[in-house]
N, C-alpha and C positions, 0 to 999 in steps of 0.2 A: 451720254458722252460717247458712245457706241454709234451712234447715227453721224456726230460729229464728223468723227474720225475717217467714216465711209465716204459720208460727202468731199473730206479733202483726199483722200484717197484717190477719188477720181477725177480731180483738179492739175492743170497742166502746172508745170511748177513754178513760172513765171504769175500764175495767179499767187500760191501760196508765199512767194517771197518778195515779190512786185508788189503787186495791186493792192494788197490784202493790208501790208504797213505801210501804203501809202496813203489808201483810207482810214488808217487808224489816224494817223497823221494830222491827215485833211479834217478828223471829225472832232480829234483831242486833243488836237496842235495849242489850239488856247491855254489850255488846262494846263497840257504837262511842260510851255515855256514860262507860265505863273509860278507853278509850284521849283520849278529851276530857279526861277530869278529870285524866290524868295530863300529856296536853300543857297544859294550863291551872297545874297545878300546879307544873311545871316551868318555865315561862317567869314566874311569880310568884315562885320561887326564884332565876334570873337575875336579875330586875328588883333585886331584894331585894339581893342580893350586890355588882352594881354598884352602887346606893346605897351601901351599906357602904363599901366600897371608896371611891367616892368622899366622901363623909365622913371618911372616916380619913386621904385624901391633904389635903383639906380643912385638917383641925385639925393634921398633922405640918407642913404648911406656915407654919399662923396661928401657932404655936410656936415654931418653928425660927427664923422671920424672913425665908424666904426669898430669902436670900443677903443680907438688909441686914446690915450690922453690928451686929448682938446678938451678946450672949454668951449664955451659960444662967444668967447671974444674973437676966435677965429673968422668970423663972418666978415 
């Protein structure tokens, strides 16, 4: 780790903050806009399913009566 550190040591600083993540970029650009679009797609599927979910507790309540005195003739 000690050699590493040397090597950017003597590195102009346009290489270390330029070059250096824009080949990261260029070489794991694939990988890390997959793993995005599948974290992104996934928490749009959460988001979605609580909706739902709360929607449907929503309308079984507005129904139901919510323990007032209705019967199911109210439908």
């Amino acid at each position: 780790m000690d050699g590493i550190r040397q090597t950017f040591a003597g590195m102009p600083w346009w290489v270390k903050w330029v070059a250096i993540p824009l080949l990261v970029l260029f070489v794991f650009g694939g990988v890390i806009t997959s793993i995005l679009g599948a974290l992104i797609s996934f928490v749009f599927k959460l988001l979605l399913f609580v909706a739902l979910v709360g929607g449907l507790i929503f309308i079984v309540k507005k129904f139901t009566g919510s323990g007032t005195k209705s019967s199911s003739r109210d439908w």
